[in-house]
ZAKOL-668289 format. One line per 2 residues: their letters; for each residue x, y, z of N, C-alpha, C. Coordinates in pm, whole numbers, padded with zeros to 5 digits. Atoms other than C-alpha are relative to their C-alpha. Example, Ala and Ser with C-alpha at 12.3 -4.5 7.8 and 13.67 -1.06 7.14 Angstrom:
# residues 2
as) 00089/-00119/00000/01230/-00450/00780/00090/00120/00000  -00082/-00119/-00006/01367/-00106/00714/-00077/00109/00073;
# end
This chain:
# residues 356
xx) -00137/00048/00019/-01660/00704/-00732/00003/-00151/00018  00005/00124/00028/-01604/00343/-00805/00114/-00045/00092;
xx) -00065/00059/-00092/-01460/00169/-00509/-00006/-00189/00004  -00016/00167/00044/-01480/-00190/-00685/00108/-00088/00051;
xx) -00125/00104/00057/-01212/-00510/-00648/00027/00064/-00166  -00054/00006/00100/-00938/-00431/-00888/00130/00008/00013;
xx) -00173/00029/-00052/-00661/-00642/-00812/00131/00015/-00101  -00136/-00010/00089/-00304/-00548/-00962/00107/00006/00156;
xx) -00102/00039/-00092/00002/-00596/-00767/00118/00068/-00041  -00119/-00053/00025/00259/-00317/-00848/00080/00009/00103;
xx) -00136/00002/-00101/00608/-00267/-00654/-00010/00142/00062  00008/-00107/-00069/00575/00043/-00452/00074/00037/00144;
xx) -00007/-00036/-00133/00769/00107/-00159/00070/00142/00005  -00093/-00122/00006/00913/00383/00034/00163/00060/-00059;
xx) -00164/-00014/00099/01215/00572/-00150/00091/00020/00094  -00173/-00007/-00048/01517/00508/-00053/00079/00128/00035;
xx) -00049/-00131/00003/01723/00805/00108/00080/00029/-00089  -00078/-00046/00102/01930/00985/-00140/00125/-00014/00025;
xx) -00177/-00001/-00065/02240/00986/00079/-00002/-00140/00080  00009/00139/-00059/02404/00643/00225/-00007/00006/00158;
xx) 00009/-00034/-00120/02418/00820/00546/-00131/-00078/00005  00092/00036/00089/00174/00293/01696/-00065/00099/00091;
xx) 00008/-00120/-00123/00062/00589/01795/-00166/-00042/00068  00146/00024/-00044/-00228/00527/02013/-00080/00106/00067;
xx) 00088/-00084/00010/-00471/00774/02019/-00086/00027/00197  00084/-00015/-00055/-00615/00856/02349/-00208/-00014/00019;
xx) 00162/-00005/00078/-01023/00744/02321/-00098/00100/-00015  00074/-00145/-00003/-01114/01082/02400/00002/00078/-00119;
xx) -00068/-00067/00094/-00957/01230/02115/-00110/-00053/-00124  00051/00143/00144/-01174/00942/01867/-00152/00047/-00027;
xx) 00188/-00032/00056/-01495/01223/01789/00037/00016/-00122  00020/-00014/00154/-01617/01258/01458/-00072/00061/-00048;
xx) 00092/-00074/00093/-01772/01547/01384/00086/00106/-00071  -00126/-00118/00029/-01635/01860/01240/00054/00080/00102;
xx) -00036/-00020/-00097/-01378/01969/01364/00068/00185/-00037  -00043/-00162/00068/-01243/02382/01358/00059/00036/00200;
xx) -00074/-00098/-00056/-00967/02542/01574/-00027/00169/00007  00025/-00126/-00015/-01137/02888/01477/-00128/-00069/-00136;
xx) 00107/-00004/00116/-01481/02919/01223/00112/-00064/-00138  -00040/00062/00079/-01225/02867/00956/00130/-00127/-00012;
xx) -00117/00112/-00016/-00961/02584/01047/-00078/-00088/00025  00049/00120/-00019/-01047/02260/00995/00091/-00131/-00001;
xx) -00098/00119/-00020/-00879/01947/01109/-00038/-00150/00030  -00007/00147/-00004/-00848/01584/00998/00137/-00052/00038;
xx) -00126/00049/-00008/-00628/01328/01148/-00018/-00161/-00026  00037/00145/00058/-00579/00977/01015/00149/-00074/00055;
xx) -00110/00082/00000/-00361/00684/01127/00032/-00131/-00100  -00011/00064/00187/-00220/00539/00773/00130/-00025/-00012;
xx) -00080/-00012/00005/00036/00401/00677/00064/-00146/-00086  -00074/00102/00054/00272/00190/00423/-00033/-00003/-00138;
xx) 00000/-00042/00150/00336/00174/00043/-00028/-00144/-00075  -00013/00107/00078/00279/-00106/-00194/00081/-00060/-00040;
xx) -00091/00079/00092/00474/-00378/-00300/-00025/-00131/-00043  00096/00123/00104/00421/-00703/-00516/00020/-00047/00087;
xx) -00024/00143/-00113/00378/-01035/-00301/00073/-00096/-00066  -00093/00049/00034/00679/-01183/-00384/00103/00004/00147;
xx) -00036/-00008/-00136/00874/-01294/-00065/00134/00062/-00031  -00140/-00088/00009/01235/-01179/-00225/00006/00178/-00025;
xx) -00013/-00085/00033/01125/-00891/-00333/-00063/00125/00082  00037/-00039/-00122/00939/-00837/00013/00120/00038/00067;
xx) -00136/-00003/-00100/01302/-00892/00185/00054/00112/-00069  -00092/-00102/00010/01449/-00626/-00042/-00079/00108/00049;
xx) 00017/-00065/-00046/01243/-00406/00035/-00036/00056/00126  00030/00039/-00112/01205/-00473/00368/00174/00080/00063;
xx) -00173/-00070/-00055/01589/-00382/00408/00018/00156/-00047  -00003/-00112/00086/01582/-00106/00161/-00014/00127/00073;
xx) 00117/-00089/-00081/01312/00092/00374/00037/00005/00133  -00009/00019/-00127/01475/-00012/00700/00165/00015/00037;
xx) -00173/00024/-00073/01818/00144/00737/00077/00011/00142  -00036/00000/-00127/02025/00039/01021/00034/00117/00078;
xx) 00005/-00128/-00104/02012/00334/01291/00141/00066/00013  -00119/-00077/00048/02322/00548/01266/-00027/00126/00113;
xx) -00005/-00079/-00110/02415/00784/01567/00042/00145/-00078  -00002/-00084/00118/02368/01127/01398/00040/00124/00089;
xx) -00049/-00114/-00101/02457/01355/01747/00054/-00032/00114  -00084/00081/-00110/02687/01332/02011/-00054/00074/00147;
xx) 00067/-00057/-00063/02622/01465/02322/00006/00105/00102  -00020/-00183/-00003/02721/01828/02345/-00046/00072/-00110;
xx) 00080/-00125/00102/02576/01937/01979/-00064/-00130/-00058  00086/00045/00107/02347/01881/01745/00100/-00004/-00120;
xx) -00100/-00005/00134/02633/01711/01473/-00068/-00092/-00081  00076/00088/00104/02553/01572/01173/00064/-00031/-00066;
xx) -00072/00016/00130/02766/01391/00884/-00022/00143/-00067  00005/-00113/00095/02866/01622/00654/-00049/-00035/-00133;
xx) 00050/00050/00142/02759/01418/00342/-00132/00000/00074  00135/-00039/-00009/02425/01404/00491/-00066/00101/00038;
xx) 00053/-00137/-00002/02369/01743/00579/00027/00063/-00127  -00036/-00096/00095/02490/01857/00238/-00122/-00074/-00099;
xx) 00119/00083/00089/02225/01595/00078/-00113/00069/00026  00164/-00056/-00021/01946/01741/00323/-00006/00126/-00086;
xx) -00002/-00133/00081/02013/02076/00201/00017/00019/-00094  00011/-00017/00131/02022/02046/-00118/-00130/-00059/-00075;
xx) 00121/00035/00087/01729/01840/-00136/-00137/00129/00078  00076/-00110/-00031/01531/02148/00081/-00035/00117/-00121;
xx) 00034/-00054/00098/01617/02308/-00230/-00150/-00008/-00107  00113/00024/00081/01334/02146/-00402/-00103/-00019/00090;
xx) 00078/-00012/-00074/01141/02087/-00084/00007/00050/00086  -00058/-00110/-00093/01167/02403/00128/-00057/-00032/00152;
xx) 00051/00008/-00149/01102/02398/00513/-00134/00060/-00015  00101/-00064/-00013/00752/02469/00575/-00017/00091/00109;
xx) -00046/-00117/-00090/00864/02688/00879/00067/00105/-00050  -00014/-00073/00092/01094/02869/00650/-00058/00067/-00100;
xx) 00104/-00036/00118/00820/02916/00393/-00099/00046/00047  00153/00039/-00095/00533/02969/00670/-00071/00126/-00078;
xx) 00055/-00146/00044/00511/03361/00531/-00103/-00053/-00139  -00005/00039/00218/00501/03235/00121/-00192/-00075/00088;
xx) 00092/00081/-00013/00249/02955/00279/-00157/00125/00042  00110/-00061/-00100/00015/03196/00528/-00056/00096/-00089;
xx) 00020/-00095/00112/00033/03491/00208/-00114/-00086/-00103  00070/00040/00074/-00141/03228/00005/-00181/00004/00084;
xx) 00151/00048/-00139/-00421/03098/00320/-00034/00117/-00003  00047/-00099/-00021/-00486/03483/00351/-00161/-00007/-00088;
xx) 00153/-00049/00080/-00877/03508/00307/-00077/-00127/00061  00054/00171/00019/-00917/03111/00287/-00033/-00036/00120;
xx) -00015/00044/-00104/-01038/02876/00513/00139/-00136/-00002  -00123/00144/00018/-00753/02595/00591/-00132/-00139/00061;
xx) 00065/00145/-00049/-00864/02232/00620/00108/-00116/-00033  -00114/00051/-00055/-00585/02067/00777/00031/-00146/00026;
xx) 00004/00188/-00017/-00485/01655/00768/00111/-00021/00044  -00133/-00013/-00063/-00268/01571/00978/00008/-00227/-00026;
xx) -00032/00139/-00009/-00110/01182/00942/00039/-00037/00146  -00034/-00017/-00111/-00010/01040/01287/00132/-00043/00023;
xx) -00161/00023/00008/00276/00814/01332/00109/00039/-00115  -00057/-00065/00118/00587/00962/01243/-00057/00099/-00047;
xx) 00000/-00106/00040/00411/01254/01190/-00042/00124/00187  00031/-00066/-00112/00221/01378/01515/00064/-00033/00139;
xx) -00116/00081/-00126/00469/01140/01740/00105/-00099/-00108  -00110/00072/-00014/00778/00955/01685/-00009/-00131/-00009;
xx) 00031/00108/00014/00806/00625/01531/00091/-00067/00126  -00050/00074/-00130/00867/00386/01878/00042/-00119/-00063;
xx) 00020/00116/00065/00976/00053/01879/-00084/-00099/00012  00106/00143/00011/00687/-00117/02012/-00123/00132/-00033;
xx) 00125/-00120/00012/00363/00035/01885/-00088/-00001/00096  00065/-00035/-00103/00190/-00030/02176/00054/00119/00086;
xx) -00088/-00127/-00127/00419/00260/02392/-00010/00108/-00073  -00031/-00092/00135/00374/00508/02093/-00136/00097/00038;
xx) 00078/-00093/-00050/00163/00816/02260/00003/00101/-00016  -00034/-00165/00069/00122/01173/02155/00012/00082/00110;
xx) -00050/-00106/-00087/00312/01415/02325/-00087/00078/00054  00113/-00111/-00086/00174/01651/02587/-00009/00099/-00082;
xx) 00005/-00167/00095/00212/01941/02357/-00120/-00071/-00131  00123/00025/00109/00005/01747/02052/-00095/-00019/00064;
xx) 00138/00076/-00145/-00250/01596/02329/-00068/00152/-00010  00064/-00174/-00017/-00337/02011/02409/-00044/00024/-00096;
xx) -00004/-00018/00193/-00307/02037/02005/-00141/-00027/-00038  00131/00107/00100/-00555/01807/01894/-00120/-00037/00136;
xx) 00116/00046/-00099/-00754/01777/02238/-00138/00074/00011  00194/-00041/00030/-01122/01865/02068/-00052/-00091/-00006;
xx) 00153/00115/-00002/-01472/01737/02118/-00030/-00019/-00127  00034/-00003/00110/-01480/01785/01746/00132/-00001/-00091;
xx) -00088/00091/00106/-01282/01576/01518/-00019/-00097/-00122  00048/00087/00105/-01295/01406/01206/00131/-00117/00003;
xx) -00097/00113/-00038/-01097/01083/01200/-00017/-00121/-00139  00006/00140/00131/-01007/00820/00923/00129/-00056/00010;
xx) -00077/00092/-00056/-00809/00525/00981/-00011/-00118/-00145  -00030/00136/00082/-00689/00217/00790/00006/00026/-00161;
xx) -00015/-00019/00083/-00570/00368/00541/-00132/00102/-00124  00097/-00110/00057/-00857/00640/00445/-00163/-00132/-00013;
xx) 00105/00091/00030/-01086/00309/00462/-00095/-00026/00077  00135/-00044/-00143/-01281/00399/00800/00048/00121/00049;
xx) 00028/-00188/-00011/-01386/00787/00777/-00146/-00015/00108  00138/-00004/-00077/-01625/00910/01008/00025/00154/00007;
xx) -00026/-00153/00024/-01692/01294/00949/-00135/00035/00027  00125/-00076/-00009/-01969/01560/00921/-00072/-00024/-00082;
xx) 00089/00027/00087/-02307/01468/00788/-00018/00082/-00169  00004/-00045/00158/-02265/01511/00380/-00109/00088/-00058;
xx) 00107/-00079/00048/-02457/01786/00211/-00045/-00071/-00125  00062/00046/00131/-02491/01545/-00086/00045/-00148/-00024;
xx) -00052/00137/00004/-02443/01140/-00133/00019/-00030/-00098  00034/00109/00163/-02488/01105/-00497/00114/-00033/-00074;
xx) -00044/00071/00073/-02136/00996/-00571/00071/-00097/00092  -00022/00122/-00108/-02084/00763/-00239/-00144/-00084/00009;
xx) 00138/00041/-00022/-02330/00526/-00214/00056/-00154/00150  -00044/00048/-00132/-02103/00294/00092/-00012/00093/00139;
xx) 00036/-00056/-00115/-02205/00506/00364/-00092/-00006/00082  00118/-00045/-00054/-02424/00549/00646/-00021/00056/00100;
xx) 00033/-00096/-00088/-02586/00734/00918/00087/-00072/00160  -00030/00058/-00109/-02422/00708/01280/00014/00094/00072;
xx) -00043/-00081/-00073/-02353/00920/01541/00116/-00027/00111  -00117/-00081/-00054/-02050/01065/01723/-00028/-00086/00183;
xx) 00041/00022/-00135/-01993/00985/02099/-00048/00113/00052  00078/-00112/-00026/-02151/01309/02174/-00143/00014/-00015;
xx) 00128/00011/00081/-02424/01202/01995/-00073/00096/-00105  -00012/-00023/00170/-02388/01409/01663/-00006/-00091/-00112;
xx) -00017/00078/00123/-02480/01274/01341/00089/00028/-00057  -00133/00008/00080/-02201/01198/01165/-00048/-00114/-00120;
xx) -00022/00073/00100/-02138/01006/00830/00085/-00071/00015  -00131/00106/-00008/-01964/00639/00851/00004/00002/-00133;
xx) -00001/00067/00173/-01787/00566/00508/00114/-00138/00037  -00087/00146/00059/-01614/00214/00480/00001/-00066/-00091;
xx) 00026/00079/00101/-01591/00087/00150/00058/-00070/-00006  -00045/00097/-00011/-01441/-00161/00223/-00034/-00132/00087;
xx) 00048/00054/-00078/-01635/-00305/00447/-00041/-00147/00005  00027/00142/-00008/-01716/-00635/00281/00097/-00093/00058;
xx) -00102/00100/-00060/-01381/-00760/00388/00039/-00026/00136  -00012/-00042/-00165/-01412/-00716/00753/00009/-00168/00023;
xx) -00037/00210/-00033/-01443/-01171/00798/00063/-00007/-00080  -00173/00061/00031/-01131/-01201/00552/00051/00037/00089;
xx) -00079/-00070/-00087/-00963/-00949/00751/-00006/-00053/00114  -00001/00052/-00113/-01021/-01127/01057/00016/-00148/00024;
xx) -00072/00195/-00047/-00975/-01512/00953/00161/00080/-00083  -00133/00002/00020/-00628/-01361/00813/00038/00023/00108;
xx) -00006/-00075/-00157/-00577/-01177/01145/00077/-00119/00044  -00045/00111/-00065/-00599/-01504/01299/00128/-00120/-00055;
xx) -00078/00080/00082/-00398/-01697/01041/00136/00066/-00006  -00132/-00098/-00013/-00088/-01395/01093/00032/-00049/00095;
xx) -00052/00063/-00147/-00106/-01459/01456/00076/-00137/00042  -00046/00139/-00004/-00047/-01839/01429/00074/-00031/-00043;
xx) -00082/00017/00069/00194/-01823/01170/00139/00077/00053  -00093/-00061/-00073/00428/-01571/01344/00020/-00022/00154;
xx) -00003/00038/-00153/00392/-01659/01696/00122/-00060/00092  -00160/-00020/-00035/00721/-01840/01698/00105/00079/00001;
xx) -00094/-00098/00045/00904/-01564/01566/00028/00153/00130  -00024/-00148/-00159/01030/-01301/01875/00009/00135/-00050;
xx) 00042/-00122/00051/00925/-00984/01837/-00082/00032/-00061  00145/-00012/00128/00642/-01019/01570/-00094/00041/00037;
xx) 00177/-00023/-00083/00331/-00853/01660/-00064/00037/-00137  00085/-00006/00097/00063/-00864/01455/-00141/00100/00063;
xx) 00072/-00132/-00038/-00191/-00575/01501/-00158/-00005/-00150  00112/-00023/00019/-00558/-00587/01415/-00054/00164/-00065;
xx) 00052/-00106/00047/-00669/-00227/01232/-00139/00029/-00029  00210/00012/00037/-01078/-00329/01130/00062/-00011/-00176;
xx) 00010/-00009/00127/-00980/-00262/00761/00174/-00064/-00084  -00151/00113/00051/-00601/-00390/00729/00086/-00020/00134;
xx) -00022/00081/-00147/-00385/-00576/00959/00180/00053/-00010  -00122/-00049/-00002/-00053/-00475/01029/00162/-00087/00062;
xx) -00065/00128/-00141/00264/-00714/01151/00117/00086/-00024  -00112/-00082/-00022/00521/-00534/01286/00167/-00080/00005;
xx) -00133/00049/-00011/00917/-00654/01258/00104/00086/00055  -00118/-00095/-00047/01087/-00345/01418/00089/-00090/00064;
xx) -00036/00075/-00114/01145/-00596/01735/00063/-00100/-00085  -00023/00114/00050/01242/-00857/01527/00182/-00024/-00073;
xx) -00142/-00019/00042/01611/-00970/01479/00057/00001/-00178  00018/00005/00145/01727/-00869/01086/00037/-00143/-00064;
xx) -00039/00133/00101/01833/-01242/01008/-00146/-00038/00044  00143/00070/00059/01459/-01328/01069/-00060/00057/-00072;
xx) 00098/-00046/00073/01332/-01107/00872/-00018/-00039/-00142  00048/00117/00167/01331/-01364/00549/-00113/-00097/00074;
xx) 00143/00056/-00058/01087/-01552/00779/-00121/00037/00026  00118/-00117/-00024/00874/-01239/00869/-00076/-00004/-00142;
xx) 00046/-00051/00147/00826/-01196/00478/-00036/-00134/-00031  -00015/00065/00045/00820/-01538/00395/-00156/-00060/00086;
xx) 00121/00011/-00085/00534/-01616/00642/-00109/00064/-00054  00131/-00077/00078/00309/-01332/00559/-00012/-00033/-00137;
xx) 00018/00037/00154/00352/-01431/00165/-00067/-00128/00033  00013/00101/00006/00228/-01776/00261/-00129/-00040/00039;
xx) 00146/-00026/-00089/-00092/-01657/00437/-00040/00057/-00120  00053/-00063/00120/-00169/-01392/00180/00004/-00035/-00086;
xx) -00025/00060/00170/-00093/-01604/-00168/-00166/-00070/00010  00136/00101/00064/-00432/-01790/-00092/-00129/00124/00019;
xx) 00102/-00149/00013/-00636/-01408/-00096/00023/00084/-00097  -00054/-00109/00089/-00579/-01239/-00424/-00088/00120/00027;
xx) 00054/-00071/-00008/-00810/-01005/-00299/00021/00115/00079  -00112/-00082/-00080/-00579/-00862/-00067/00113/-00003/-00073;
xx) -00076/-00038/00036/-00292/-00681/-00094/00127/00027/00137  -00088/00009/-00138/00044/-00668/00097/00092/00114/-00020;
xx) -00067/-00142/00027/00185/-00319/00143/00086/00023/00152  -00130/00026/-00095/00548/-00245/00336/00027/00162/00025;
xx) -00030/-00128/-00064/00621/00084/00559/00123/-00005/00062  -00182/00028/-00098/00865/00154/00861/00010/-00097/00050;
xx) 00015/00039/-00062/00925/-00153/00937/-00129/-00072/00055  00122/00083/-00001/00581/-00329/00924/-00068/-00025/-00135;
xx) 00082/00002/00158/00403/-00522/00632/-00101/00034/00055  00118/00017/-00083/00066/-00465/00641/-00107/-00052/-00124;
xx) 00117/00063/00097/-00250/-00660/00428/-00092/00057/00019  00125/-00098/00024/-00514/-00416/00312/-00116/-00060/-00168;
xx) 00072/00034/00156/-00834/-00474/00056/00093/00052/-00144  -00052/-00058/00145/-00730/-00445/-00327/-00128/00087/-00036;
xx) 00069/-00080/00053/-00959/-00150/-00394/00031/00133/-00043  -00098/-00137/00051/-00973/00151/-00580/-00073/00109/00111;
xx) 00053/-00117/-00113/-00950/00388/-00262/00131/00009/00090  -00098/-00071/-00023/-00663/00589/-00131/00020/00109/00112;
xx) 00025/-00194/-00074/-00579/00903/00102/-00005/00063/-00095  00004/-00141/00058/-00588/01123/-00194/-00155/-00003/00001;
xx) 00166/00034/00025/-00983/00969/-00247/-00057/00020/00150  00051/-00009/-00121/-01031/00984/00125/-00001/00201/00024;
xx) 00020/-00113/-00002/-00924/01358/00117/-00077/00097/-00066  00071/-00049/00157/-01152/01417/-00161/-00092/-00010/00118;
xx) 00152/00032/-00065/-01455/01279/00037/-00018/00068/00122  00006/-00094/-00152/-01372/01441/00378/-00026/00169/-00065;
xx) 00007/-00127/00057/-01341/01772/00158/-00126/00027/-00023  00131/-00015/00050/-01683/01722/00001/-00093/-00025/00153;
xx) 00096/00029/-00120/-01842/01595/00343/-00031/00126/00087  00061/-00073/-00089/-01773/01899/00528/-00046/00158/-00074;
xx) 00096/-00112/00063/-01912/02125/00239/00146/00118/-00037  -00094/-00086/00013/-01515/02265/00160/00051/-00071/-00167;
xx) -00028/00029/00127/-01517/02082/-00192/-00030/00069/-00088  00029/-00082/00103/-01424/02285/-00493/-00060/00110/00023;
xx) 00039/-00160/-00052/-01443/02635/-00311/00134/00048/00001  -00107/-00129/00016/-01204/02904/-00395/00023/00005/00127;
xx) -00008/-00077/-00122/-01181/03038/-00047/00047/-00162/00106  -00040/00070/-00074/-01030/02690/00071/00121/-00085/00014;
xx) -00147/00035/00012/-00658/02566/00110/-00009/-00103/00080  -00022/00120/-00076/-00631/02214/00192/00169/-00038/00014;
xx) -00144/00055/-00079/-00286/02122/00411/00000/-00126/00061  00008/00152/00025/-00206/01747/00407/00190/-00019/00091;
xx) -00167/00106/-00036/00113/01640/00652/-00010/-00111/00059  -00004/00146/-00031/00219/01341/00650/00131/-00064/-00039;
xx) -00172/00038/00019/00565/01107/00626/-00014/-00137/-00079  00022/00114/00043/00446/00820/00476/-00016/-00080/-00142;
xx) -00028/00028/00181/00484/00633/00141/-00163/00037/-00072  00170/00003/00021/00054/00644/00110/-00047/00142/00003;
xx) 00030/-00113/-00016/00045/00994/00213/00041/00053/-00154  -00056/-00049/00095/00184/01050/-00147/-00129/00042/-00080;
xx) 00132/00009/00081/-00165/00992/-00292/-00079/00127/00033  00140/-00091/-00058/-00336/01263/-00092/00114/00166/-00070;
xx) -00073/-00097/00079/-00008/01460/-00218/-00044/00055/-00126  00041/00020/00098/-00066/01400/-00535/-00117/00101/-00058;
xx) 00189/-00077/00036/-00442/01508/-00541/00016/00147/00030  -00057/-00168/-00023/-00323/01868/-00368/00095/00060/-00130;
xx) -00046/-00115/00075/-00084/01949/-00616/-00080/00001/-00153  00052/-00014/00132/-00235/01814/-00931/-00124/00069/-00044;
xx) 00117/-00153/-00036/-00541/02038/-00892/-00021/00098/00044  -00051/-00160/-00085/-00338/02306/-00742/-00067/00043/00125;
xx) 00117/-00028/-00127/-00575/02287/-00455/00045/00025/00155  -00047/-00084/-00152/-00367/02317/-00179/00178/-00011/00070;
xx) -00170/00026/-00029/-00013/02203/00000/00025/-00106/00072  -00045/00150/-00089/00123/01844/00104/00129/00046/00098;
xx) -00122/-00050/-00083/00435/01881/00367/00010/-00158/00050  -00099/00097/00021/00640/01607/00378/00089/-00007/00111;
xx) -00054/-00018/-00168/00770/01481/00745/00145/-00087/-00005  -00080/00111/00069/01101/01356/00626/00134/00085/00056;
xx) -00140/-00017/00023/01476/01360/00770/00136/-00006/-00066  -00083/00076/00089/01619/01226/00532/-00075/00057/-00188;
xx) 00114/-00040/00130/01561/01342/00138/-00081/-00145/-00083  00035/00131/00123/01351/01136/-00086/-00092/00094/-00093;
xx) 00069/-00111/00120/01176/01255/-00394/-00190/-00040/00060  00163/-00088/-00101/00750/01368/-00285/-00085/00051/-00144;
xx) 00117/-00135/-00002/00452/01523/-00428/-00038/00101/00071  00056/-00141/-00101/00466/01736/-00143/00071/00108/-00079;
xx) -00050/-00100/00028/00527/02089/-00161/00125/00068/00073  -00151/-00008/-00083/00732/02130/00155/-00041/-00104/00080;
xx) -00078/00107/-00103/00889/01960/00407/00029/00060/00142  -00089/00017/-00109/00960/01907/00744/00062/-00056/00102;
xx) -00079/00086/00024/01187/01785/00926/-00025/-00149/00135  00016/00176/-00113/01039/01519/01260/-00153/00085/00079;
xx) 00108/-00058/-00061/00745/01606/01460/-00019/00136/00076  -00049/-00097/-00057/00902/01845/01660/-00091/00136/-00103;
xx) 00062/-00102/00089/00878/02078/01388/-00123/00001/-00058  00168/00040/00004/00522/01950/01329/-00069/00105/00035;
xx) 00058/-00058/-00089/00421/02093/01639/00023/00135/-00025  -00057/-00120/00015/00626/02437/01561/-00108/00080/-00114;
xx) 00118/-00113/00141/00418/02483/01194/-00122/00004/00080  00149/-00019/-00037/00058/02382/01319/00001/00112/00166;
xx) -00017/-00095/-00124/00158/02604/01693/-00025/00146/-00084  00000/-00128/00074/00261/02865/01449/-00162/00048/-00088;
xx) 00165/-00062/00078/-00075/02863/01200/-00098/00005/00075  00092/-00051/-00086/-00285/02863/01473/-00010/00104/00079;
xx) -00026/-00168/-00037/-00175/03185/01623/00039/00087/-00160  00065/-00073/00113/-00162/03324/01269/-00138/00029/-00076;
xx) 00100/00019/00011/-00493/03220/01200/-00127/00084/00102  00058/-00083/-00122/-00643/03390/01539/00032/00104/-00038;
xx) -00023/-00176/00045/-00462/03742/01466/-00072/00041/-00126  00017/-00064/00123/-00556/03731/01112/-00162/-00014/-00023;
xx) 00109/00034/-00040/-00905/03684/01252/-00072/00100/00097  00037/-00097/-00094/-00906/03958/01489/-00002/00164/-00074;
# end
């Protein structure tokens, strides 16, 4: 697969809701081999995140607002109330993207036989977007969840994988041998790797350039850099954008892509989560096998790609971590982490019985 420079600069950000109505990982958690909840469950988790948009500083600020609507008190505090125009939006857009708790039967009727090989996204999906990403920690209930010696892990946007030694290399040729903190061989893939000294004189060149600005944090990733504006008051945020455009205009080789609330500058290459889910698939020997249902949740504009690749090859099911409607390649939806924890709680005690 051709993971070349091939810079283009389309507009991409997250969609807009329909109605007008950092998670830090424990280091224990950070193995990389395969990982299985039972012989057949297999689970990737990746921290990814943010959609494309051109480097254009106005067209940074719109979407910068677009993607970032002001917080709106949605329960009081005796019920769970909700606008009525936005509960009649959610539910109508469930229509086309059903609860994956509601659906778990439809879903588990299909998995019957299969093995699952499970991707989980993190922020915003396995915890709660915070406002500083340093305080952003996975709940005691996911911590229990996900607390194996055996894990596969890919970060920075599907651009540092580290998985189970490949039964076949001949269409990666960026990889190489490493082992696990356990000391398992594992497979590093970074194709992206030549940019590791841009990525780090920009780093430095973010830091210096935002430093006046209160609230700005700029966040190091290895493969893209991330500057956060949650903290940041909304009349600076034409300076937030206007800054990072001024750093990045002299790197066409980078690219500047906008999430919740953070730009972030990643290589221009052709490599994706749907291409990362491809390669983790093939690595642990579950590529292009009948008997395997790949499940992809995630909330994120990038997670669309790995969508994408599930449905357009019918291969398995995206789920979509979204309160709000927006149009998806997923198949279902649900609706904050909470319910996260509820599906994967749930398929793992379906998975055990239907095992016994």
């Amino acid at each position: 697969m051709d993971v070349k420079s091939n810079h283009i600069d389309p507009l991409l950000t997250d969609p807009a809701p329909l109605s007008k109505s950092s998670l830090r990982v424990p280091s224990g958690l950070l193995q990389y081999s395969r990982a299985a909840f039972s012989p057949s469950l297999f689970l990737t988790v990746s921290r990814m995140e943010a959609g494309i948009i051109d480097i254009c500083t106005s067209s940074c600020l719109d979407s910068m607002e677009s993607s970032s609507p002001p917080h709106k008190v949605s329960r009081d505090f005796n019920n769970d109330l909700v606008s009525a125009d936005t509960n009649v939006a959610y539910h109508t857009w469930l229509l086309k993207y059903p609860s994956a708790l509601a659906s778990f039967e439809q879903i588990t009727n299909f998995a019957e036989g299969k093995r699952i090989a499970l991707f989980l996204d993190y922020d915003g999906t396995l915890s709660p977007i915070v406002e500083d990403p340093d305080c952003a920690f996975m709940s005691n209930d996911v911590y229990e969840f996900v607390g194996l010696t055996e894990l596969n892990y890919a970060g920075s946007h599907g651009m540092d994988i580290m998985s189970a030694v490949r039964q076949s290399s001949d269409d990666y040729s960026n990889y190489i041998k490493s082992t696990d903190k356990q000391g398992k061989e594992v497979d590093l893939f970074q194709p992206a790797s030549e940019f590791l000294p841009m990525i780090d004189e920009v780093f430095n060149s973010l830091v210096n350039s935002t430093e006046d600005i209160h609230g700005a944090k700029v966040e190091n990733n290895k493969f893209c850099l991330s500057v956060h504006y949650r903290n940041v008051d909304e009349k600076d945020w034409a300076t937030v954008a206007q800054r990072v455009h001024d750093v990045i205009r002299n790197y066409p080789r980078l690219r500047l892509t906008h999430g919740r609330k953070v730009l972030e500058v990643r290589p221009v290459i052709d490599w994706d989560k749907g291409k990362a889910v491809t390669y983790l698939l093939e690595s642990l020997g579950l590529g292009n096998c009948d008997d395997v249902l790949p499940i992809y949740v995630g909330d994120d504009q990038t997670d669309e790609d790995a969508f994408k690749v599930l449905r357009e090859g019918n291969r398995g099911y995206g789920i979509l971590v979204s309160s709000v409607p927006k149009e998806s390649n997923a198949f279902f939806s649900l609706k904050d982490p909470q319910e996260v924890m509820e599906f994967l709680t749930s398929l793992v005690v379906w998975k055990k019985k239907s095992e016994t």
